[in-house]
PyMOL Python script that loads the backbone (N, CA, C, O; Angstrom):
from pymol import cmd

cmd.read_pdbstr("""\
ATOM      1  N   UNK A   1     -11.116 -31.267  29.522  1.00  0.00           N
ATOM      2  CA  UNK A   1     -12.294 -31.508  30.315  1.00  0.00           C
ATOM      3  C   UNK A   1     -13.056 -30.194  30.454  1.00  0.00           C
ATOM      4  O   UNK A   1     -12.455 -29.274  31.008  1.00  0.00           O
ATOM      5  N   UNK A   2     -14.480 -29.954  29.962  1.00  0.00           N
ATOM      6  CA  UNK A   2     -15.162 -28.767  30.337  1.00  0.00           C
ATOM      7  C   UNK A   2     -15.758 -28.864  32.197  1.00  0.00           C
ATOM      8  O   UNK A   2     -16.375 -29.815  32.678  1.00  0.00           O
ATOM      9  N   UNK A   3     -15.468 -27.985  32.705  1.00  0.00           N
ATOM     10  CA  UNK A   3     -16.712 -27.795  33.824  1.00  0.00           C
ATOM     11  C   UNK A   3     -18.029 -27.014  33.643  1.00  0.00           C
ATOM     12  O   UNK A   3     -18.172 -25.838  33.310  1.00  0.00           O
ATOM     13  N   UNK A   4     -19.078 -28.067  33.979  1.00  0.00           N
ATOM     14  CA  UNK A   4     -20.059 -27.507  33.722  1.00  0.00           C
ATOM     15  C   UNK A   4     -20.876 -27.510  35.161  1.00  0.00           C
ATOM     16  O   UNK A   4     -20.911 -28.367  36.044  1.00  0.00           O
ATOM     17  N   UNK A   5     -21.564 -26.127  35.047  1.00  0.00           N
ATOM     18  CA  UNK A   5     -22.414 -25.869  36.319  1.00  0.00           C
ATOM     19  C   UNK A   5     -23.415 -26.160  36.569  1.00  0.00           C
ATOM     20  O   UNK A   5     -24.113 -26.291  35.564  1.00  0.00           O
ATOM     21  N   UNK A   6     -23.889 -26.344  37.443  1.00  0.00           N
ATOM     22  CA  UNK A   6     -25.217 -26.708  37.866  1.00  0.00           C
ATOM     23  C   UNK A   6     -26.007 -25.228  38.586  1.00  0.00           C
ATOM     24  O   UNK A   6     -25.329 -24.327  39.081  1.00  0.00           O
ATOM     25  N   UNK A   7     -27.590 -25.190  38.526  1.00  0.00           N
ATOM     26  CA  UNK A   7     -28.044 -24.298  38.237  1.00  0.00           C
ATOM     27  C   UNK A   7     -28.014 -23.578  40.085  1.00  0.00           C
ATOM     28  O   UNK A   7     -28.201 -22.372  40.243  1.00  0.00           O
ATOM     29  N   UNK A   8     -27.792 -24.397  41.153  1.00  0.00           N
ATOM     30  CA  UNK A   8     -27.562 -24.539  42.433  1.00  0.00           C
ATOM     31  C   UNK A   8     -26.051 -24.302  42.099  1.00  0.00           C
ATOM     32  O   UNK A   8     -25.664 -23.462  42.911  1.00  0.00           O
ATOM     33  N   UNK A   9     -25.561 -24.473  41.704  1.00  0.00           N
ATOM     34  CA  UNK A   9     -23.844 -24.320  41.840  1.00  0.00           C
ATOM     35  C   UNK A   9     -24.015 -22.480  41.909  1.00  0.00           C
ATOM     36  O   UNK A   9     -23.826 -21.644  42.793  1.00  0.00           O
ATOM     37  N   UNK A  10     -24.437 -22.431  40.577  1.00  0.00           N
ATOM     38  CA  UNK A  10     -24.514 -20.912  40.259  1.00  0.00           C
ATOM     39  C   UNK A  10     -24.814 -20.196  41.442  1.00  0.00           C
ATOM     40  O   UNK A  10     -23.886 -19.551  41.930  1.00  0.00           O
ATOM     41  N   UNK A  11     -25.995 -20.172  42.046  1.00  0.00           N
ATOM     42  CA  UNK A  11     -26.788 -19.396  43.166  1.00  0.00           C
ATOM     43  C   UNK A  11     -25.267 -19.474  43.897  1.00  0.00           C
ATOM     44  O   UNK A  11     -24.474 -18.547  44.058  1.00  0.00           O
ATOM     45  N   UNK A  12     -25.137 -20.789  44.257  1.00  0.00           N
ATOM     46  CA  UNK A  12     -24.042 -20.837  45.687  1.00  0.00           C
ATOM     47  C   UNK A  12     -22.811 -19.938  44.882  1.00  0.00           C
ATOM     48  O   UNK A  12     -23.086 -18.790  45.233  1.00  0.00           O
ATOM     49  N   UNK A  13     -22.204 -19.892  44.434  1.00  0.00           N
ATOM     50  CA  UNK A  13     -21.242 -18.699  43.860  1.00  0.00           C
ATOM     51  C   UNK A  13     -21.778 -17.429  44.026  1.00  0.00           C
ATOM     52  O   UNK A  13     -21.108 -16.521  44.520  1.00  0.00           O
ATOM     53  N   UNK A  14     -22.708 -17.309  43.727  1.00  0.00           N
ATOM     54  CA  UNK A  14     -23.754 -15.603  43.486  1.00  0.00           C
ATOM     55  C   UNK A  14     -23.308 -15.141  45.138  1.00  0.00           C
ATOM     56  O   UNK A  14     -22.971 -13.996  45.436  1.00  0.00           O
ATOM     57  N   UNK A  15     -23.398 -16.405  46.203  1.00  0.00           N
ATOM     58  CA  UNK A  15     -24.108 -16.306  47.586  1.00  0.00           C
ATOM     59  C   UNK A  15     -22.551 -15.487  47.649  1.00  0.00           C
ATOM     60  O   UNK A  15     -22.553 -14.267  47.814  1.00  0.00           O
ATOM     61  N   UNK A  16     -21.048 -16.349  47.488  1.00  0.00           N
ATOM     62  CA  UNK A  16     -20.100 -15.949  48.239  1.00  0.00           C
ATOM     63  C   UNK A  16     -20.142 -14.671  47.332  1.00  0.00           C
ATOM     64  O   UNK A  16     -19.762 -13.724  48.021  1.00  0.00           O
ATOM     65  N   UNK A  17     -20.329 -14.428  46.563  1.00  0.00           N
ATOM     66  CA  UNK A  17     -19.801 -13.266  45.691  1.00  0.00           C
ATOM     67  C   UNK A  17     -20.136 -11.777  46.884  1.00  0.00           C
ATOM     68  O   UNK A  17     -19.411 -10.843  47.227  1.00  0.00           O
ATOM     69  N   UNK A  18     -21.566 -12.147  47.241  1.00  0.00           N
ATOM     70  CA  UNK A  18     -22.430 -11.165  47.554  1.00  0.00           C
ATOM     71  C   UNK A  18     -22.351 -11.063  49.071  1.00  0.00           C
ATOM     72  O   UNK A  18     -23.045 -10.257  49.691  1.00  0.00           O
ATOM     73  N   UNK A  19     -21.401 -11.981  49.721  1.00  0.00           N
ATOM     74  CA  UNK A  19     -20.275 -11.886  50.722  1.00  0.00           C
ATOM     75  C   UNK A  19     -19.707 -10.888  50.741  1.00  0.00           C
ATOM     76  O   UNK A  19     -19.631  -9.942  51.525  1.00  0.00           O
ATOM     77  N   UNK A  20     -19.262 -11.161  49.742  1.00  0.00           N
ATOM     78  CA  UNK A  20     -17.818 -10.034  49.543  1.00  0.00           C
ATOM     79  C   UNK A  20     -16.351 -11.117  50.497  1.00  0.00           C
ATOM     80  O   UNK A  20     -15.499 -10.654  51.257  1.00  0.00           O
ATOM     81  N   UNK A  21     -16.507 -12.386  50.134  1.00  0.00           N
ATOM     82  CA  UNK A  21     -15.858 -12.924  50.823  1.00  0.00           C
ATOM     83  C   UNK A  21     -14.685 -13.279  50.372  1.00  0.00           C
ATOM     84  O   UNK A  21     -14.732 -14.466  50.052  1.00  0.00           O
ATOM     85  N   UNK A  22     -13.177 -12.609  50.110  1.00  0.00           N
ATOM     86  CA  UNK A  22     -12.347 -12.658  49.196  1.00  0.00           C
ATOM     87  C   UNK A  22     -11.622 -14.202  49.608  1.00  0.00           C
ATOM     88  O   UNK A  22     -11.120 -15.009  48.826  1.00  0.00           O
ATOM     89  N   UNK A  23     -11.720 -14.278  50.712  1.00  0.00           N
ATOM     90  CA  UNK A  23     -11.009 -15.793  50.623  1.00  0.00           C
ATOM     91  C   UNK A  23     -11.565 -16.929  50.283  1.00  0.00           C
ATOM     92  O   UNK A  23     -10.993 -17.891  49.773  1.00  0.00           O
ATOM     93  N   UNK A  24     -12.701 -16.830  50.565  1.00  0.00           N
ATOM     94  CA  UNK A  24     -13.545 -18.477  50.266  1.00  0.00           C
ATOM     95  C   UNK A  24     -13.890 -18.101  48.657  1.00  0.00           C
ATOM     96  O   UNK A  24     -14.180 -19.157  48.093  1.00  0.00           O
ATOM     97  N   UNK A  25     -13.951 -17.098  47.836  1.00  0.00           N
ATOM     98  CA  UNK A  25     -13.588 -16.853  46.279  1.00  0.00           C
ATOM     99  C   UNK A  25     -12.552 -17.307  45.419  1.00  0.00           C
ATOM    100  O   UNK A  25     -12.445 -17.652  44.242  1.00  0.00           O
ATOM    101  N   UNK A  26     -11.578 -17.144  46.760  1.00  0.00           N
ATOM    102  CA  UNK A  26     -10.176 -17.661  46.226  1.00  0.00           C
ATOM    103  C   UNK A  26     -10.053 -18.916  46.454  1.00  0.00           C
ATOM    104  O   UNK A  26      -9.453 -19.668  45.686  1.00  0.00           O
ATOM    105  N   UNK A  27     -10.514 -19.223  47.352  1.00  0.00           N
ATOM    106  CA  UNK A  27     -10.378 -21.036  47.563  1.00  0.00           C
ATOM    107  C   UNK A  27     -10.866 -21.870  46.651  1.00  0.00           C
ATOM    108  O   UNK A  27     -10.232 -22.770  46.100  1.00  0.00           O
ATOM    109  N   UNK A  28     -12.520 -21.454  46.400  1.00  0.00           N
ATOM    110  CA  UNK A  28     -13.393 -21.721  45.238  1.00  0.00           C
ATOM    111  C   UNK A  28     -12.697 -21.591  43.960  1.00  0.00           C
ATOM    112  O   UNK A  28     -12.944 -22.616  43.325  1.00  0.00           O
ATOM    113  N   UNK A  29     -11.997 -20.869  43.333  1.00  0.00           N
ATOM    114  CA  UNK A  29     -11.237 -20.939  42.466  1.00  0.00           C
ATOM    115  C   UNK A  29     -10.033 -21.659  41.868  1.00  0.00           C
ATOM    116  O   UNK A  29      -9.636 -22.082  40.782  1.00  0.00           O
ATOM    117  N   UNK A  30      -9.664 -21.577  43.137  1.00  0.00           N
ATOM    118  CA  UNK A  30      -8.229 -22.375  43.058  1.00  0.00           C
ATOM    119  C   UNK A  30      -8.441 -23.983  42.923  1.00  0.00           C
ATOM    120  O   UNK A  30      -7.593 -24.751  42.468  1.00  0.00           O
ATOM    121  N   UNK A  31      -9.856 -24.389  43.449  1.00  0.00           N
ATOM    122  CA  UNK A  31     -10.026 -25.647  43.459  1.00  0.00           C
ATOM    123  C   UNK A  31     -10.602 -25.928  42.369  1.00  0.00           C
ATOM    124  O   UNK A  31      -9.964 -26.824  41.817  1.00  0.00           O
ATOM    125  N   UNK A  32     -11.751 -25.526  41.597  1.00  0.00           N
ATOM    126  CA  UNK A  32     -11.334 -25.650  40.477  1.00  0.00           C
ATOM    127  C   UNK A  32     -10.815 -26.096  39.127  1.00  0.00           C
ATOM    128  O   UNK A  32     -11.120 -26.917  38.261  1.00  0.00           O
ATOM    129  N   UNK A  33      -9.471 -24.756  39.450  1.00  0.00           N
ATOM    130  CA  UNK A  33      -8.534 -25.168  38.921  1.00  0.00           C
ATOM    131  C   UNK A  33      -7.606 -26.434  38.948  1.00  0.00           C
ATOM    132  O   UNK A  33      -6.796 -26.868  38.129  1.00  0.00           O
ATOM    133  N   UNK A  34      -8.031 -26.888  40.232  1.00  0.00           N
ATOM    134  CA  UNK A  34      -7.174 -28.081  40.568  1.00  0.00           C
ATOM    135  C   UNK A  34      -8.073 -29.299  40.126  1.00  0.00           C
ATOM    136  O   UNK A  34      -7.548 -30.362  39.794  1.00  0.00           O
ATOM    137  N   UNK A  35      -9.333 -29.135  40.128  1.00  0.00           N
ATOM    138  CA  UNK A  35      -9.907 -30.249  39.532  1.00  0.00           C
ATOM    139  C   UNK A  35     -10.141 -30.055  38.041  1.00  0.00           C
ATOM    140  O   UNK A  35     -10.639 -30.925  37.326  1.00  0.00           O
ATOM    141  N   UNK A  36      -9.792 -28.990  37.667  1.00  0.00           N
ATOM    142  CA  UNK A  36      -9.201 -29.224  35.851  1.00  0.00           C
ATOM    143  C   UNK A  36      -8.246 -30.296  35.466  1.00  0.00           C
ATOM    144  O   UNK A  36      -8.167 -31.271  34.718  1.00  0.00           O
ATOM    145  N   UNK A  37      -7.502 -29.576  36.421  1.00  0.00           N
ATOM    146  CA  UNK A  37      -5.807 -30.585  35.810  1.00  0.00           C
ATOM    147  C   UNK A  37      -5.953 -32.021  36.472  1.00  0.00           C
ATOM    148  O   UNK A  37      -5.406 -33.050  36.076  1.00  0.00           O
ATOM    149  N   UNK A  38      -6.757 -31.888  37.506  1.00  0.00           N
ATOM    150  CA  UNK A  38      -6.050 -33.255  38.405  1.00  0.00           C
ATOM    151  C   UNK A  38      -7.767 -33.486  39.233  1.00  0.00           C
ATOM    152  O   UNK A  38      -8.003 -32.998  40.338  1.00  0.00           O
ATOM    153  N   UNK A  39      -8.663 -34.193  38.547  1.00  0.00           N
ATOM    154  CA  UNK A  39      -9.757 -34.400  39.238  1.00  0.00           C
ATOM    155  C   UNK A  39      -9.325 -35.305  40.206  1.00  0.00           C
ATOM    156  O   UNK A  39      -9.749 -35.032  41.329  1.00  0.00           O
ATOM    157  N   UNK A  40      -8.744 -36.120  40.145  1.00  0.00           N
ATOM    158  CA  UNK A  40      -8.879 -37.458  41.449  1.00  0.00           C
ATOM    159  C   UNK A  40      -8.204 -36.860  42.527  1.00  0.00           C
ATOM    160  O   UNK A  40      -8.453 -37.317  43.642  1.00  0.00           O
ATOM    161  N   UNK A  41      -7.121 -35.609  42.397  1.00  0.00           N
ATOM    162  CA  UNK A  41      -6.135 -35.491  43.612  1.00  0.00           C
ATOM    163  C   UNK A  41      -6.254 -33.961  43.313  1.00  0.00           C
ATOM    164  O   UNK A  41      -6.895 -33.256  42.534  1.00  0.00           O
ATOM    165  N   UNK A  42      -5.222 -33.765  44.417  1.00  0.00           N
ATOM    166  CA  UNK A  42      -4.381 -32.514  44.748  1.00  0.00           C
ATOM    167  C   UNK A  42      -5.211 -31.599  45.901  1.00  0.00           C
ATOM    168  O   UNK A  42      -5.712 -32.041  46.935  1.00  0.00           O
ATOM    169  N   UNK A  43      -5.214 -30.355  45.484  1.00  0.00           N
ATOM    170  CA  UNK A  43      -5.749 -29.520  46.716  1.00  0.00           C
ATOM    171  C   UNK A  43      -7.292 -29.952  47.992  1.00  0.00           C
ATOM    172  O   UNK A  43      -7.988 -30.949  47.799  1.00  0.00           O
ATOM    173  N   UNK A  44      -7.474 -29.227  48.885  1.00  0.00           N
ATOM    174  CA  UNK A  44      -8.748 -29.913  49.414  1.00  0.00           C
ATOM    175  C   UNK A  44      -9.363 -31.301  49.802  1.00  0.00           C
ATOM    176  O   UNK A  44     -10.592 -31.299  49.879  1.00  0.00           O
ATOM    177  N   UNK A  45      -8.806 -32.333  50.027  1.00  0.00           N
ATOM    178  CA  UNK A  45      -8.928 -33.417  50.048  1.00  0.00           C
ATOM    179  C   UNK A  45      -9.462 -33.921  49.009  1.00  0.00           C
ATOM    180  O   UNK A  45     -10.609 -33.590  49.310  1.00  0.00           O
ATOM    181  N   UNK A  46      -9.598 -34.496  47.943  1.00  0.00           N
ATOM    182  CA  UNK A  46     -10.771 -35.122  47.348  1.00  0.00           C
ATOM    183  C   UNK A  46     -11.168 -36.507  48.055  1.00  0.00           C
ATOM    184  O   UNK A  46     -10.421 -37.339  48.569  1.00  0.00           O
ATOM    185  N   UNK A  47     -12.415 -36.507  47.940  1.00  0.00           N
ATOM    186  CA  UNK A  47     -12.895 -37.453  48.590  1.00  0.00           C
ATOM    187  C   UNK A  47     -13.969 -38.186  47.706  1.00  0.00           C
ATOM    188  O   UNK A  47     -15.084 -37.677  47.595  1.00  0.00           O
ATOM    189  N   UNK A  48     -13.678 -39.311  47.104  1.00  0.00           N
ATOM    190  CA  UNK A  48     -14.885 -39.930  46.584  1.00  0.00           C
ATOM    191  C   UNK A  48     -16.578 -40.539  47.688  1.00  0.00           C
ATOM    192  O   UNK A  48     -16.728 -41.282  48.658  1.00  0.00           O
ATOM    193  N   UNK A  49     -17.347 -39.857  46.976  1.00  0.00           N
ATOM    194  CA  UNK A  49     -18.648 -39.922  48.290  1.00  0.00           C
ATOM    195  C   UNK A  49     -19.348 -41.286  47.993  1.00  0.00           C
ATOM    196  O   UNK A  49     -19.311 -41.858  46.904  1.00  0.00           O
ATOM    197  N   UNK A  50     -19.896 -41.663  48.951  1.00  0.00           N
ATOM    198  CA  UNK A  50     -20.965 -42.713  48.366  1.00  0.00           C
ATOM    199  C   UNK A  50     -22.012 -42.535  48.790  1.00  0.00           C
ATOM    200  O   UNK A  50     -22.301 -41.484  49.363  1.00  0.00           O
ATOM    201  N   UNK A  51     -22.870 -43.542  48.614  1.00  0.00           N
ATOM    202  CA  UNK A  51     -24.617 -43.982  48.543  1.00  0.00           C
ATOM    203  C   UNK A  51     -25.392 -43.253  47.625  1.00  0.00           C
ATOM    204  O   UNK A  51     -25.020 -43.378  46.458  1.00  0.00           O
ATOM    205  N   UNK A  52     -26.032 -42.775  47.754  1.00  0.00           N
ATOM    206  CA  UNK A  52     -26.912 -41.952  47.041  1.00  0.00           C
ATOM    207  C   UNK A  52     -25.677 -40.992  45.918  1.00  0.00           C
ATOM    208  O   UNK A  52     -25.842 -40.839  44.708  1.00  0.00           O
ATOM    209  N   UNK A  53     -24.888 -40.639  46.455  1.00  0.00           N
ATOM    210  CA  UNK A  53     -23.802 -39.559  46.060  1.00  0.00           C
ATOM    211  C   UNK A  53     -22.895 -40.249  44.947  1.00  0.00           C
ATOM    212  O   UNK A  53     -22.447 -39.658  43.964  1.00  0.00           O
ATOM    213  N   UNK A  54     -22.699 -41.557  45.246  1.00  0.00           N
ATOM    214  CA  UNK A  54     -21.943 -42.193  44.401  1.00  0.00           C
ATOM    215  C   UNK A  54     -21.378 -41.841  43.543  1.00  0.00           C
ATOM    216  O   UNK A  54     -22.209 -41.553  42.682  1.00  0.00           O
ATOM    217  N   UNK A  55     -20.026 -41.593  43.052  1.00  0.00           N
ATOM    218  CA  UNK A  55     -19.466 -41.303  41.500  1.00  0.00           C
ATOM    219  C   UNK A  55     -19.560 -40.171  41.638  1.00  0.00           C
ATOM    220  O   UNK A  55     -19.255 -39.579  40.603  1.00  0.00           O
ATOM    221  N   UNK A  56     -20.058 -39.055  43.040  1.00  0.00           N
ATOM    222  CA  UNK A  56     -19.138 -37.539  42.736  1.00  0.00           C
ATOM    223  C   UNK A  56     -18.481 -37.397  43.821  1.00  0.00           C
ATOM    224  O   UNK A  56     -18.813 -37.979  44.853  1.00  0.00           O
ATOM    225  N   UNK A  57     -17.594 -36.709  43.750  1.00  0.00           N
ATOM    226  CA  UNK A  57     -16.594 -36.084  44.412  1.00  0.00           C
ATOM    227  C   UNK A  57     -16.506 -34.711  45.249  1.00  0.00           C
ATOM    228  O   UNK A  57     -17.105 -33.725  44.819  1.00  0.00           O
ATOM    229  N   UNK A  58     -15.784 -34.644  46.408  1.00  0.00           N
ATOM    230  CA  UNK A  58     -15.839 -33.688  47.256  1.00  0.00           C
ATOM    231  C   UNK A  58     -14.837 -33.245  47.481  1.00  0.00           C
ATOM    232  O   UNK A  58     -13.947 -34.054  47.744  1.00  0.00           O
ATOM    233  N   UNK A  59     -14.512 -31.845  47.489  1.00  0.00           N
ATOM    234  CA  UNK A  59     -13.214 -31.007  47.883  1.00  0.00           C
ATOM    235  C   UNK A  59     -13.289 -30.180  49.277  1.00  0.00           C
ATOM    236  O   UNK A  59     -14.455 -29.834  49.466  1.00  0.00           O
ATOM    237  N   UNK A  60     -12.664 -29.871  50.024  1.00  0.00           N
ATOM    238  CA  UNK A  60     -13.122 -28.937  50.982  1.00  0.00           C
ATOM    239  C   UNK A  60     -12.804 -27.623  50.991  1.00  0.00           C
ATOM    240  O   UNK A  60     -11.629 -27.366  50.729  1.00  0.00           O
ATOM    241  N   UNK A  61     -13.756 -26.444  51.294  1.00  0.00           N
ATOM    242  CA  UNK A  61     -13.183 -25.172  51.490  1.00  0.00           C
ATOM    243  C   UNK A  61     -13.086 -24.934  52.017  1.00  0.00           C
ATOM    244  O   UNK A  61     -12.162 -24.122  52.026  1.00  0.00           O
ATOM    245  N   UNK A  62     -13.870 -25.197  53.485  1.00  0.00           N
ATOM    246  CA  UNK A  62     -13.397 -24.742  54.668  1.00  0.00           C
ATOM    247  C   UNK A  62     -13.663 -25.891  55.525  1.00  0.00           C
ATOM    248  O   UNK A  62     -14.005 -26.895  54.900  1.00  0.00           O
ATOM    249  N   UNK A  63     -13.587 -26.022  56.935  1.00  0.00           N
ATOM    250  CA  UNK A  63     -13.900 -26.839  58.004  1.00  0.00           C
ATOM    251  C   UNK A  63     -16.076 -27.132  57.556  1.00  0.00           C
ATOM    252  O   UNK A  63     -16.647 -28.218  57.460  1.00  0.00           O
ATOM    253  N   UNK A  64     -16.513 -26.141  57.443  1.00  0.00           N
ATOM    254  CA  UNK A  64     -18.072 -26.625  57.195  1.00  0.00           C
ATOM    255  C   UNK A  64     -18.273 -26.425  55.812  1.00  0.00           C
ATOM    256  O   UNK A  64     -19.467 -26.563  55.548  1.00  0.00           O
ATOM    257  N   UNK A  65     -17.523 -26.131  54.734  1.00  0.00           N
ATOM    258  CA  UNK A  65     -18.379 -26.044  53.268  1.00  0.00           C
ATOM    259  C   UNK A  65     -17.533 -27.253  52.657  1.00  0.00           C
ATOM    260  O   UNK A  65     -16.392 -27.556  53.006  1.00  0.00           O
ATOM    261  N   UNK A  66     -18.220 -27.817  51.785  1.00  0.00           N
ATOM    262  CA  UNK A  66     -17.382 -28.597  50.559  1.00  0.00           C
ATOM    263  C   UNK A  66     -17.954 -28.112  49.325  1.00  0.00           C
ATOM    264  O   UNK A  66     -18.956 -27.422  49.508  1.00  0.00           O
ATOM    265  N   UNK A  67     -17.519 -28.313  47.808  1.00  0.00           N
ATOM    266  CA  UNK A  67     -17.653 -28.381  46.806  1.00  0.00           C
ATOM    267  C   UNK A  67     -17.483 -29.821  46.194  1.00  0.00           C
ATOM    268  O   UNK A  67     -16.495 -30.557  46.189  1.00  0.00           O
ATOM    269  N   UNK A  68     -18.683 -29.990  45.705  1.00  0.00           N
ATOM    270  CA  UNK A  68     -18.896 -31.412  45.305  1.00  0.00           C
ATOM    271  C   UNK A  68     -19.173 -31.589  43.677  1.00  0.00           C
ATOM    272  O   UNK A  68     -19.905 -30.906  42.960  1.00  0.00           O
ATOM    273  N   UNK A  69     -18.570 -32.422  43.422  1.00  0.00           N
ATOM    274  CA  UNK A  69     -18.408 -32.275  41.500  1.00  0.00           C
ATOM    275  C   UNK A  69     -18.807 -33.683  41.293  1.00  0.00           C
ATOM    276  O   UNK A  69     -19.169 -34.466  42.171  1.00  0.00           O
ATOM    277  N   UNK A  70     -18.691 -33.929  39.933  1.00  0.00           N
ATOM    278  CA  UNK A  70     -19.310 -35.074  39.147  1.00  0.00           C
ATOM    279  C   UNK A  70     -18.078 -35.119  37.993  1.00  0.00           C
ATOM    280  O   UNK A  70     -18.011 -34.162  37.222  1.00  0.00           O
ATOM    281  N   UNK A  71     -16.952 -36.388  37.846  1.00  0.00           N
ATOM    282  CA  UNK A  71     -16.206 -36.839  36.294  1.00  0.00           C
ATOM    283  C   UNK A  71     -16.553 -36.717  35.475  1.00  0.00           C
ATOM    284  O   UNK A  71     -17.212 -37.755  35.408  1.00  0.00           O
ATOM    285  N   UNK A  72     -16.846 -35.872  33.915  1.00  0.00           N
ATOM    286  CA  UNK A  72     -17.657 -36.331  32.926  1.00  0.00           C
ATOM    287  C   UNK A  72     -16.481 -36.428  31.695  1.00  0.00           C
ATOM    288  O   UNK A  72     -16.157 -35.320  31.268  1.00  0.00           O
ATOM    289  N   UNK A  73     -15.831 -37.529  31.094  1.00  0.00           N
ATOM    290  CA  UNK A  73     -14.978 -36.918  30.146  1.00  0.00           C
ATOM    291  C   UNK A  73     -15.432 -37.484  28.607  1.00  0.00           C
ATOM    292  O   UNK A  73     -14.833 -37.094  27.605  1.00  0.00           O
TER     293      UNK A  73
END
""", "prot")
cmd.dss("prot")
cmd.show_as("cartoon", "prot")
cmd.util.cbc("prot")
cmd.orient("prot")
């Protein structure tokens, strides 16, 4: 499965980078990785969204951020 970014994904990475925020980098990463191997499950809750959102998916990084992806295989 490739992950591919979105051009808003990018910025929001740029944002924590320029944090300097080593944990929410690491979280961001690790999840990820976890939606490489295992999109439907594992770390962060996944949560399938609906309405408008339909058919993507949400992980959490913290209590107020999520990372939200799209299946493409």
């Amino acid at each position: 499965m490739e992950v591919v970014y979105t051009e808003k994904a990018l910025k929001d990475r740029a944002y924590w980078i320029k944090r300097a925020d080593q944990a929410i980098q690491k979280k961001i990463t690790n999840l990820i990785k976890s939606i490489e191997d295992h999109p439907y499950e594992g770390i962060g809750k996944p949560e399938a969204l609906k309405y408008e959102l339909s058919g993507f998916w949400s992980r959490r990084i913290n209590r107020e951020h999520r990372l939200i992806y799209y299946i493409r295989f």
